[in-house]
SEMISE-877066 format. One record per residue: residue number from 1; residue in three letters; chain; x, y, z of N, C-alpha, C in turn. Coordinates in steps of 0.02 Angstrom, whole numbers. Each point is the difference from the previous one (the first is absolute). Layout:
BEGIN
+------+------+--------+--------+--------+--------+--------+--------+--------+--------+--------+--------+
| voro | guse | lumtor |    n_x |    n_y |    n_z |   ca_x |   ca_y |   ca_z |    c_x |    c_y |    c_z |
+------+------+--------+--------+--------+--------+--------+--------+--------+--------+--------+--------+
|  NUM |  Ala |      A |      X |      Y |      Z |      X |      Y |      Z |      X |      Y |      Z |
...
+------+------+--------+--------+--------+--------+--------+--------+--------+--------+--------+--------+
//
This chain:
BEGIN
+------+------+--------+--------+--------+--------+--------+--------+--------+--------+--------+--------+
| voro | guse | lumtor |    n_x |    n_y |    n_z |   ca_x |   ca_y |   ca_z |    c_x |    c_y |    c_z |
+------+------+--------+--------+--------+--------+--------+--------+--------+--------+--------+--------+
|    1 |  Unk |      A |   2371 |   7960 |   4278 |      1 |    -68 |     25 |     57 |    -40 |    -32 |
|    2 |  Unk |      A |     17 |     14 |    -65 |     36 |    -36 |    -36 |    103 |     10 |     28 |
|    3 |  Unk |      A |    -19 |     70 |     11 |     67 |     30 |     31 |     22 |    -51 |     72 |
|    4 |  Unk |      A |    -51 |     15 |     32 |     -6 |    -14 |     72 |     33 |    -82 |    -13 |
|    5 |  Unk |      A |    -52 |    -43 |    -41 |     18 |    -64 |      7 |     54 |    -17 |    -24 |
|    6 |  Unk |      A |     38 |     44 |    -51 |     77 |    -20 |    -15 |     33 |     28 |     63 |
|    7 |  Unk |      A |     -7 |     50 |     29 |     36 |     26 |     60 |     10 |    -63 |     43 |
|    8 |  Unk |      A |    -48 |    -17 |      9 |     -7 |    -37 |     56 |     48 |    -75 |    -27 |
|    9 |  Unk |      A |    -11 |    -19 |    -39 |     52 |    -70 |    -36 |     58 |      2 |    -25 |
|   10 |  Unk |      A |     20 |     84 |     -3 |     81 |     10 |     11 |     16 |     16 |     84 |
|   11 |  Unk |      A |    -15 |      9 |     54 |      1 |     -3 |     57 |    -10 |    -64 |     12 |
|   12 |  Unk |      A |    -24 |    -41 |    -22 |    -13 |    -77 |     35 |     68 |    -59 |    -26 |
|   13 |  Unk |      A |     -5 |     30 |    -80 |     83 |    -31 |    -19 |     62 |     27 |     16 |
|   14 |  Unk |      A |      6 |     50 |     38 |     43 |     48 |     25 |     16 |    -22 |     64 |
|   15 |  Unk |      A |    -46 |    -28 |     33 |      1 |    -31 |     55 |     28 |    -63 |      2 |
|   16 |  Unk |      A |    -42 |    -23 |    -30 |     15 |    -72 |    -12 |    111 |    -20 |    -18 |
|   17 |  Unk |      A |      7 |     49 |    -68 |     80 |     12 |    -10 |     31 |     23 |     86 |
|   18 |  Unk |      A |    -22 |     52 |     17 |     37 |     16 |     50 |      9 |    -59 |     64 |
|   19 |  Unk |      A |    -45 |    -40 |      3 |    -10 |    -62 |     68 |     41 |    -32 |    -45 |
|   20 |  Unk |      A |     15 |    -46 |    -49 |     18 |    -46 |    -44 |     93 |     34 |     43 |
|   21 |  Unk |      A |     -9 |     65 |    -47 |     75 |     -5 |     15 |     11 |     24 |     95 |
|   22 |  Unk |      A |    -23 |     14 |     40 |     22 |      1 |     72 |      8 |    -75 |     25 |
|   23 |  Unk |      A |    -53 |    -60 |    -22 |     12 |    -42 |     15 |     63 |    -62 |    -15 |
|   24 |  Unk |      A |      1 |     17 |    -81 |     59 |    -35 |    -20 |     45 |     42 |    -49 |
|   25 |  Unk |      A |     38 |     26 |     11 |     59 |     72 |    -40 |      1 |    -24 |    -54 |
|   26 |  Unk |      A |     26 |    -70 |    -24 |     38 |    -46 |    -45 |    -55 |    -20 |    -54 |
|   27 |  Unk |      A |    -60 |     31 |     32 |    -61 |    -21 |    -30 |      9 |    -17 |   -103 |
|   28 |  Unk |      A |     30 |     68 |    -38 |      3 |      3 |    -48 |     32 |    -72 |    -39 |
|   29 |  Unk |      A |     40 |    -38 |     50 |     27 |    -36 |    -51 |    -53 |    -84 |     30 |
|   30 |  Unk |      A |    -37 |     -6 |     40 |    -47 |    -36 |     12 |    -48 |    -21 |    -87 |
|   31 |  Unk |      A |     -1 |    -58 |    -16 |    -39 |    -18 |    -84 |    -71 |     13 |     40 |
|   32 |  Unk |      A |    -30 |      8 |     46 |    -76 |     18 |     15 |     18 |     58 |     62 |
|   33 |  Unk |      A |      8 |     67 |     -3 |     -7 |     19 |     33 |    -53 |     29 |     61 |
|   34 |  Unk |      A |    -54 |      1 |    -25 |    -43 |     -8 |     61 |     -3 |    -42 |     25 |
|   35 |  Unk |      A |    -25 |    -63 |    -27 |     17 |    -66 |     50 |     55 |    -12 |     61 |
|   36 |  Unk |      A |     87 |     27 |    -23 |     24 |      6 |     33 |     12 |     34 |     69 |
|   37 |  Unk |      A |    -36 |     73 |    -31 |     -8 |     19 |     51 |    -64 |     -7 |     46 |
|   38 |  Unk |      A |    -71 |    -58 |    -19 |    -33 |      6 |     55 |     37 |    -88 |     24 |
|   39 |  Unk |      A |     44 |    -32 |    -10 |     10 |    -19 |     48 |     54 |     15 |     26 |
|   40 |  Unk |      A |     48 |     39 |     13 |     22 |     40 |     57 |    -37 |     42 |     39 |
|   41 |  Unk |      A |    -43 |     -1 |    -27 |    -58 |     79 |     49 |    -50 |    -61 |     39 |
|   42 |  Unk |      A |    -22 |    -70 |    -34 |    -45 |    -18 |     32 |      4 |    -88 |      2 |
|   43 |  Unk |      A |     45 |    -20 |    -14 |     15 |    -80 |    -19 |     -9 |    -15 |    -33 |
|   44 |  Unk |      A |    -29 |    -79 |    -25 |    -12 |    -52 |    -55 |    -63 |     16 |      0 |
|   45 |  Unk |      A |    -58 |     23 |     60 |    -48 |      0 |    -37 |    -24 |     58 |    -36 |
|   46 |  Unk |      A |     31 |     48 |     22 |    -19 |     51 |    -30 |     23 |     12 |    -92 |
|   47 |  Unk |      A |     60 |    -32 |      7 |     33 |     -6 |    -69 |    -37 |    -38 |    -35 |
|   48 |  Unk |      A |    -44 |    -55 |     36 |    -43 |    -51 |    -44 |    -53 |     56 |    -33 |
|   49 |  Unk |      A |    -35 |     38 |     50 |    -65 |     15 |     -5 |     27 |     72 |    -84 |
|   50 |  Unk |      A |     63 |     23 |     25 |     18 |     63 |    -44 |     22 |    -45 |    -72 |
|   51 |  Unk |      A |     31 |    -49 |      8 |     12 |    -31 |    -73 |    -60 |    -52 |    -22 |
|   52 |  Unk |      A |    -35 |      4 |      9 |    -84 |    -14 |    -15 |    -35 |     55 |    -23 |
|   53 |  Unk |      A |      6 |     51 |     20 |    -28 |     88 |    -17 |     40 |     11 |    -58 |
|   54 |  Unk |      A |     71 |    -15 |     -7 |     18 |     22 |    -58 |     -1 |    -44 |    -81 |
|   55 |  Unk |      A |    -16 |    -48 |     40 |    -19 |    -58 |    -64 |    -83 |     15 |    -26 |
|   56 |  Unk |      A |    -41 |     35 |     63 |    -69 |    -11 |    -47 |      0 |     65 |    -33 |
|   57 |  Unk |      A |     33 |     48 |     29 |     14 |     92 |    -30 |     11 |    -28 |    -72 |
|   58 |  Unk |      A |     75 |    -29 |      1 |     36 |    -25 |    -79 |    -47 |    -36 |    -41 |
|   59 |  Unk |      A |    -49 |    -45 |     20 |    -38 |    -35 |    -60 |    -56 |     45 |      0 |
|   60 |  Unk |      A |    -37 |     62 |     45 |    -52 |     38 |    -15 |     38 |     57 |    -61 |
|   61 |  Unk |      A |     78 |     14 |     17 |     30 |     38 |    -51 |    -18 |    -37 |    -75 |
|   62 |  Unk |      A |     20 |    -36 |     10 |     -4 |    -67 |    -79 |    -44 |     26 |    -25 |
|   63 |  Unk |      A |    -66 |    -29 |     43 |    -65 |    -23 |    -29 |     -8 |     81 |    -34 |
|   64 |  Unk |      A |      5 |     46 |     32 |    -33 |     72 |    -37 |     34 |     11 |    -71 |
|   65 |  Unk |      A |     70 |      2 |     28 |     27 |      2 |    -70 |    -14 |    -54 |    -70 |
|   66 |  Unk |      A |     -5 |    -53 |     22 |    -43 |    -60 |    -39 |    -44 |     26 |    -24 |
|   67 |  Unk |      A |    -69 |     49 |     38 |    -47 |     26 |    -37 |     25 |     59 |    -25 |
|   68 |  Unk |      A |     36 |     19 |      1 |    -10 |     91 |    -29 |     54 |    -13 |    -60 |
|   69 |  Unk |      A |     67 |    -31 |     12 |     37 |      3 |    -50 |    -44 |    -10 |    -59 |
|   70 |  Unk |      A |     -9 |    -66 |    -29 |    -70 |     17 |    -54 |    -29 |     35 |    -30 |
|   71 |  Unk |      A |    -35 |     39 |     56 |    -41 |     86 |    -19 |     55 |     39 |    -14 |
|   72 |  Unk |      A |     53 |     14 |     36 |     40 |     41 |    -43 |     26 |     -2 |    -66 |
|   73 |  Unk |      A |     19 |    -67 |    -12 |     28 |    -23 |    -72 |    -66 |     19 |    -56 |
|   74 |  Unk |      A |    -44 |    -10 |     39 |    -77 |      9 |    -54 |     -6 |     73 |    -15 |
|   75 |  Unk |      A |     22 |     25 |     47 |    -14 |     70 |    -12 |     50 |     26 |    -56 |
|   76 |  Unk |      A |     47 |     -5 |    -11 |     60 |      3 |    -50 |    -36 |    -30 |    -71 |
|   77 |  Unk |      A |    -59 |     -6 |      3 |    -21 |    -13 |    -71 |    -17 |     38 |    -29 |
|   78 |  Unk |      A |    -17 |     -2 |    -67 |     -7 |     71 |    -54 |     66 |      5 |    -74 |
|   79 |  Unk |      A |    -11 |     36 |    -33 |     37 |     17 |    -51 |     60 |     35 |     18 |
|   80 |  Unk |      A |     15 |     25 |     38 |     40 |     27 |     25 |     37 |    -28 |     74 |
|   81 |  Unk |      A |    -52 |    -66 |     27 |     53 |    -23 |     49 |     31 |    -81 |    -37 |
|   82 |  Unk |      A |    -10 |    -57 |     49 |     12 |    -52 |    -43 |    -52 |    -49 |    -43 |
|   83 |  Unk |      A |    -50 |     45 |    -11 |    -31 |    -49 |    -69 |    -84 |     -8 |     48 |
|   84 |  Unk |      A |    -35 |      5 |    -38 |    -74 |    -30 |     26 |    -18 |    -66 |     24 |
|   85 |  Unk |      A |     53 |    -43 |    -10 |    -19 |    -51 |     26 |     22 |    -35 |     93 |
|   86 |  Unk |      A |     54 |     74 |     -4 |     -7 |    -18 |     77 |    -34 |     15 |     39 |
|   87 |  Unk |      A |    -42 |     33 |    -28 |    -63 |     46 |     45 |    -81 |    -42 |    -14 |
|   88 |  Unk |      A |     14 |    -65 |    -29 |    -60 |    -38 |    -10 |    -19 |    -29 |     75 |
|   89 |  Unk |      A |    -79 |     -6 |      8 |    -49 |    -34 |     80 |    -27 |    -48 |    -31 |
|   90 |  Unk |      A |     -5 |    -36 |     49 |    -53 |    -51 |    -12 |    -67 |     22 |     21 |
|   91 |  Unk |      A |    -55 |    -55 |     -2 |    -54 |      4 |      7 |    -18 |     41 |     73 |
|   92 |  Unk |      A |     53 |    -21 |     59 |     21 |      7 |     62 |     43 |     60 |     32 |
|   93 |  Unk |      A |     14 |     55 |    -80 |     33 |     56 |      6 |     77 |    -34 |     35 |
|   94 |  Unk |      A |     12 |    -41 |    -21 |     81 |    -20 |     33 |     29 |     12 |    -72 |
|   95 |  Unk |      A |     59 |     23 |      2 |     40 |     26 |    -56 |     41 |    -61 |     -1 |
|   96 |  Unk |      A |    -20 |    -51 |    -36 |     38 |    -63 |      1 |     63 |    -12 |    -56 |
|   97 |  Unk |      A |      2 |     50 |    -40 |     81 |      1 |    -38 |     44 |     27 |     49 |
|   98 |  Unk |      A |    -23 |     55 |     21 |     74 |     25 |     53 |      5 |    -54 |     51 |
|   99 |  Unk |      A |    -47 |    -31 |     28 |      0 |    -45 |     41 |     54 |    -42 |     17 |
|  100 |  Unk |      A |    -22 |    -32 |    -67 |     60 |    -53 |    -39 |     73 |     33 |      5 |
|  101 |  Unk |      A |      7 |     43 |    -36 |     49 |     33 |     -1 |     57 |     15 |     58 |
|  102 |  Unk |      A |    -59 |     17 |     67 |     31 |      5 |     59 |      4 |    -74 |     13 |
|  103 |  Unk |      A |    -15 |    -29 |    -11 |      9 |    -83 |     40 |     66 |    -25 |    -18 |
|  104 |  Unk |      A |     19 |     14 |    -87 |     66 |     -7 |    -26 |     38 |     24 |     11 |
|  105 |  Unk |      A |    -10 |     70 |     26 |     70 |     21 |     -3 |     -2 |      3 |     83 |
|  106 |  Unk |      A |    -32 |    -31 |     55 |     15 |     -3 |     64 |     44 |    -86 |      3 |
|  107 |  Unk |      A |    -29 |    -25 |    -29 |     19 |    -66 |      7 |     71 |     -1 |    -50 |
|  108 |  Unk |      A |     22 |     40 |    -27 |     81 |     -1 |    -20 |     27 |     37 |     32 |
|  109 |  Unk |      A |    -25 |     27 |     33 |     45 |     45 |     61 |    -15 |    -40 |     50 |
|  110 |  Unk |      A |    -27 |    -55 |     32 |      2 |    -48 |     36 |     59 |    -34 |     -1 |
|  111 |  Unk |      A |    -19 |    -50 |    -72 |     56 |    -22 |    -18 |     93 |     31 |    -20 |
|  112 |  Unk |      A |      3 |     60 |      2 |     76 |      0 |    -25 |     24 |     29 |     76 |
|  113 |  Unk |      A |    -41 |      9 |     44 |     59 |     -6 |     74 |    -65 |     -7 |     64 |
|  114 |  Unk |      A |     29 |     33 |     29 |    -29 |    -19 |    103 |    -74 |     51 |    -36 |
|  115 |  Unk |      A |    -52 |    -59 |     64 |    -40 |     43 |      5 |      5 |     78 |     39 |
|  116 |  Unk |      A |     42 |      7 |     30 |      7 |     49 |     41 |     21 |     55 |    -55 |
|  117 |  Unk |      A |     31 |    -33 |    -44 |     11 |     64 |    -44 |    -51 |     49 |    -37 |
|  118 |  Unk |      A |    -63 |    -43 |    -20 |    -47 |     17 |    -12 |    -41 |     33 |     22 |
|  119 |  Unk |      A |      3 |     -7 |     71 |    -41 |     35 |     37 |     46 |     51 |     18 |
|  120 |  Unk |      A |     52 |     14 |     -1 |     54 |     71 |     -8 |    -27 |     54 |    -65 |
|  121 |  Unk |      A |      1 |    -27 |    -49 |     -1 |     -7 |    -86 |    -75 |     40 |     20 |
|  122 |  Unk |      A |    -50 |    -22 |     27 |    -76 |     34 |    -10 |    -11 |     63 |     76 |
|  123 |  Unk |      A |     57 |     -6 |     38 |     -8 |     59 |     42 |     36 |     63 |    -45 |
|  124 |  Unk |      A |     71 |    -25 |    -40 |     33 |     50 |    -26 |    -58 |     18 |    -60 |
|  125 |  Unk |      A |    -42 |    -46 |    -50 |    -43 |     38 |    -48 |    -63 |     70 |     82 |
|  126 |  Unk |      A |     -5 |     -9 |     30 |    -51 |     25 |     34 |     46 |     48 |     17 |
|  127 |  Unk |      A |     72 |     21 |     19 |     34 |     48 |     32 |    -11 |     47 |    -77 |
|  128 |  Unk |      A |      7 |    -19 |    -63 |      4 |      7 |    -60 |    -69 |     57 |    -21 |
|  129 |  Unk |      A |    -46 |    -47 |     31 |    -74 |     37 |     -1 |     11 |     69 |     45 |
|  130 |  Unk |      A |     27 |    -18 |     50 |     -3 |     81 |     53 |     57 |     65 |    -13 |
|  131 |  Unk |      A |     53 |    -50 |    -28 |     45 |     49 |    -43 |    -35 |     36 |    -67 |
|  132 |  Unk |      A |    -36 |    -26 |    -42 |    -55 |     32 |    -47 |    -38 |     34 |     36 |
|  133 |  Unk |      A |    -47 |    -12 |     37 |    -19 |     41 |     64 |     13 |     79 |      4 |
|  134 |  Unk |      A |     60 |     -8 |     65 |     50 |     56 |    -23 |     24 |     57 |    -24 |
|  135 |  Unk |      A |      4 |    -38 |    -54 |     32 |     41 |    -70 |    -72 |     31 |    -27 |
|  136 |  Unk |      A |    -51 |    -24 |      8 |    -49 |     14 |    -48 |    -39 |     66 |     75 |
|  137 |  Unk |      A |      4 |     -8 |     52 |     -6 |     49 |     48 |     59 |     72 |     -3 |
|  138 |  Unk |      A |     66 |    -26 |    -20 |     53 |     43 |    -16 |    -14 |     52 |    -68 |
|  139 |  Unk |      A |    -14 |    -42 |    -50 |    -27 |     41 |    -46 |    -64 |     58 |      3 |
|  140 |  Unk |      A |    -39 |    -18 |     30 |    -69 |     50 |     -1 |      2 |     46 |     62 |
|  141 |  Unk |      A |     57 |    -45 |     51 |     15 |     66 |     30 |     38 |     83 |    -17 |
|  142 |  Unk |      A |     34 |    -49 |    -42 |     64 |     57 |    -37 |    -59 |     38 |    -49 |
|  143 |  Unk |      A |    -28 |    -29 |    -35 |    -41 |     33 |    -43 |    -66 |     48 |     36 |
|  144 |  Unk |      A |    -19 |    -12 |     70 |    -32 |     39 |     28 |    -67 |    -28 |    -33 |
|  145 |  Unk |      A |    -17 |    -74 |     -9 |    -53 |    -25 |    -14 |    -63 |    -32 |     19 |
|  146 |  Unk |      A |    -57 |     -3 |     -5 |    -55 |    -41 |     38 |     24 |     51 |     74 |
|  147 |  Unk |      A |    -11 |     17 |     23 |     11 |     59 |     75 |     55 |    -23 |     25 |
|  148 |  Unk |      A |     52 |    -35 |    -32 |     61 |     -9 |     49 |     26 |     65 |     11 |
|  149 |  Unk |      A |     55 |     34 |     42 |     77 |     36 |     -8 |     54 |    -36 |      4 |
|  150 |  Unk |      A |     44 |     39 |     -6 |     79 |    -23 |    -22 |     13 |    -11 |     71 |
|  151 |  Unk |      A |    -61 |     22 |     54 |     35 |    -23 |     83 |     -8 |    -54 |     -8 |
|  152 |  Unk |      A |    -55 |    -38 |    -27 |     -5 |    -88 |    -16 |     63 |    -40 |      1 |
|  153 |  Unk |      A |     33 |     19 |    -30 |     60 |    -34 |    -35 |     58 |    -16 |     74 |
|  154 |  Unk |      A |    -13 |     28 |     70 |     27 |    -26 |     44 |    -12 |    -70 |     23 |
|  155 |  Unk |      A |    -86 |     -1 |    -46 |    -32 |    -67 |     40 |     22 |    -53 |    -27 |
|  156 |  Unk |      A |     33 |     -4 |    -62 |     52 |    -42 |    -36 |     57 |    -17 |     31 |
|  157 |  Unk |      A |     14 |     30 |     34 |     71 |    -17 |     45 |     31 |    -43 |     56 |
|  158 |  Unk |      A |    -74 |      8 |     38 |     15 |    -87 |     39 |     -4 |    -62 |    -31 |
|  159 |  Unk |      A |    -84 |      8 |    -46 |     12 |    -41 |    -38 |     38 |    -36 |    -44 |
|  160 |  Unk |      A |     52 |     30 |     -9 |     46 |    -19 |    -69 |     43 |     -2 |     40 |
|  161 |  Unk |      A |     34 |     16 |     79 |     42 |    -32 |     27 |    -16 |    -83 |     22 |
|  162 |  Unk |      A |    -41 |      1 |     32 |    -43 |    -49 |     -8 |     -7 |    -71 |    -42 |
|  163 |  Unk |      A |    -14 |     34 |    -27 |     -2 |    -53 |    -76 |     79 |    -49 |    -13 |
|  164 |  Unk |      A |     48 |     63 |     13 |     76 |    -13 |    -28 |      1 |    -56 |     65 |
|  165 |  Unk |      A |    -14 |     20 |     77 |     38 |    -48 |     42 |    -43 |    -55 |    -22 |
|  166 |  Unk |      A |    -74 |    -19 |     -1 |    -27 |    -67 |    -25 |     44 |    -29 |    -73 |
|  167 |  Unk |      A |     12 |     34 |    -55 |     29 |    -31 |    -49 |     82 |    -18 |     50 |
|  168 |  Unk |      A |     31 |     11 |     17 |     75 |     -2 |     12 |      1 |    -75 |     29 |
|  169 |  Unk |      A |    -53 |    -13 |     15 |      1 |    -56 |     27 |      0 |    -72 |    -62 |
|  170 |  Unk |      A |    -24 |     12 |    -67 |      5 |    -47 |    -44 |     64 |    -27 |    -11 |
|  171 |  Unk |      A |      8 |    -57 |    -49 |     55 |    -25 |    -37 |     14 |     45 |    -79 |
|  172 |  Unk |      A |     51 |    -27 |     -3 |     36 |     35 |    -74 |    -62 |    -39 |    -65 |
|  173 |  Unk |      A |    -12 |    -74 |     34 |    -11 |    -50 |    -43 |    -86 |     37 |    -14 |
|  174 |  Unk |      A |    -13 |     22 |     68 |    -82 |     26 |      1 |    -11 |     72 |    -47 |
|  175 |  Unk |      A |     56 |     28 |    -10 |    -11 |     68 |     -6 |     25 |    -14 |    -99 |
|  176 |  Unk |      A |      7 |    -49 |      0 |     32 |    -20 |    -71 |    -80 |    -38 |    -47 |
|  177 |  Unk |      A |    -46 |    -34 |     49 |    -53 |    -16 |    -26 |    -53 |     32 |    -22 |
|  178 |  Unk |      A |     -5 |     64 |     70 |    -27 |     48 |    -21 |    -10 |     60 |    -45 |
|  179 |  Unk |      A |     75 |    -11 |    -17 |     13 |     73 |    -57 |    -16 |    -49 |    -56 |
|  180 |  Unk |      A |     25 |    -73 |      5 |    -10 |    -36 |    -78 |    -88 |     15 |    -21 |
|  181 |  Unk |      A |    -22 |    -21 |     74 |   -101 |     -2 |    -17 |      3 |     92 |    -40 |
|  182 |  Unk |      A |     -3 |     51 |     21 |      3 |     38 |    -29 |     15 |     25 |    -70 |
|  183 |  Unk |      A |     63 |    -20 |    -20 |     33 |     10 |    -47 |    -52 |    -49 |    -45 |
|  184 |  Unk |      A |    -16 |    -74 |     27 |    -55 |    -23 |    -51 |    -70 |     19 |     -7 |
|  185 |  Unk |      A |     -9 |     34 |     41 |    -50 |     43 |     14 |    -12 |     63 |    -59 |
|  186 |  Unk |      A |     61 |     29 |     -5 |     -9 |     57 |    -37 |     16 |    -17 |    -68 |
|  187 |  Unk |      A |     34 |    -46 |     -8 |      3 |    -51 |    -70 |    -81 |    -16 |    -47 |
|  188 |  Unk |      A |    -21 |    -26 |     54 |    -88 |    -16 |    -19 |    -34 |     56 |    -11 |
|  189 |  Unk |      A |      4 |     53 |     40 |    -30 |     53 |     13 |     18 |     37 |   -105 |
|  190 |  Unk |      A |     68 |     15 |     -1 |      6 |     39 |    -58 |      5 |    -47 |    -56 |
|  191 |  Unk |      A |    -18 |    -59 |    -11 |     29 |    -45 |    -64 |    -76 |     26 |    -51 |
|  192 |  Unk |      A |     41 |      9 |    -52 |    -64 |     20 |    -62 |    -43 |    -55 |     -6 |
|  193 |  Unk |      A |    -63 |     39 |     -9 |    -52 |    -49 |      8 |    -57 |     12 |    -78 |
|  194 |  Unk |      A |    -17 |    -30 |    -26 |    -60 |     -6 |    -71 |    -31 |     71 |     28 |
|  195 |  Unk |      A |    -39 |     53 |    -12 |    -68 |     35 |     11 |    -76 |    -40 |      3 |
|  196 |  Unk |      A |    -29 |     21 |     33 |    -64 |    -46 |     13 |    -23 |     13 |    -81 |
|  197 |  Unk |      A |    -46 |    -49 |     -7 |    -29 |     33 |    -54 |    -65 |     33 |     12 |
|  198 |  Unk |      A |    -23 |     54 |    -61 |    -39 |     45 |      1 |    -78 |    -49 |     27 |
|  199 |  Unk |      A |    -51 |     12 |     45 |    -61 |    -15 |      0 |    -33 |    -15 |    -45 |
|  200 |  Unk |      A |    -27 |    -10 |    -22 |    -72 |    -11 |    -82 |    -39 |     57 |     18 |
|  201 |  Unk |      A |    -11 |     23 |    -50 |    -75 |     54 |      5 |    -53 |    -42 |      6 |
|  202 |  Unk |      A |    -53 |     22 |     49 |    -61 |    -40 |    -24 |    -38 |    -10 |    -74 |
+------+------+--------+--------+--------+--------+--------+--------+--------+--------+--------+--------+
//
């Protein structure tokens, strides 16, 4: 089922690319390209009704990532990721230090350019996720692991073409924020930290 339903939503965006560009060629350099192209395919209203679809898509994108970023940062807690206290819940099981955390560091990436960049900035961390993906499918194939074979490793190949034409589309400025988040990422990740201390015996 799971196959089937990605089948089916790379055939539907496949479609969708292929009408986009029969209807308008020039499409790529259009700042909303679907929009553009449903109103050449269908007028003003149709462009109304498609740039309305893509505004509530974009804030349902938000809102998830709003919730999950959080849980991920929480999960990075421990002695070995960044410290126990980002992995603290409230009464309400909401992990309200990472919370915070994400609120600050969205709202300075608000502030130092376009919102549009931001929402570039959190598709390229997600291209980031499927490139780990990937690699982590590339490996256990090569290794002949969990029942993969090394035939696996073809199934990496659209994907990671894939991936490259969605990234090609960023800025220098986008692809410069993202390696910085990283690089501070792995900064936090390895900086020496105290040892917990030992438990009490009863």
């Amino acid at each position: 089922a799971m196959v089937a339903s990605l089948g089916f939503v790379t055939l539907l965006y496949m479609g969708l690319h292929a009408t986009a560009v029969a209807a308008l060629p020039d499409v790529s350099k259009a700042e909303a390209p679907l929009v553009a192209a449903a109103r050449a395919l269908g007028g003003p209203r149709l462009d109304y009704v498609v740039s309305l679809g893509t505004q509530v898509s974009a804030v349902g994108i938000a809102f998830g990532m709003f919730a999950m970023t959080p849980r991920y940062l929480a999960a990075l807690a421990g002695p070995k990721g960044l410290g126990a206290w980002v992995g603290k819940h409230s009464a309400r099981n909401v992990p309200l230090p990472a919370l915070l955390v994400t609120l600050v560091v969205s709202f300075a990436l608000v502030l130092s350019g376009r919102l549009e960049s931001l929402f570039v900035l959190a598709s390229l961390a997600v291209l980031g996720q499927f490139a780990v993906s990937l690699l982590a499918l590339c490996r256990l194939a090569w290794q002949r692991a969990r029942g993969l074979r090394r035939a696996h490793l073809w199934l990496a190949l659209p994907a990671l073409i894939s991936l490259l034409f969605v990234a090609h589309g960023a800025q220098r400025r986008e692809f410069l924020m993202l390696f910085a988040s990283l690089a501070l990422g792995l900064v936090l990740r390895y900086l020496p930290r105290r040892p917990a201390p030992d438990p009490k015996p009863d």
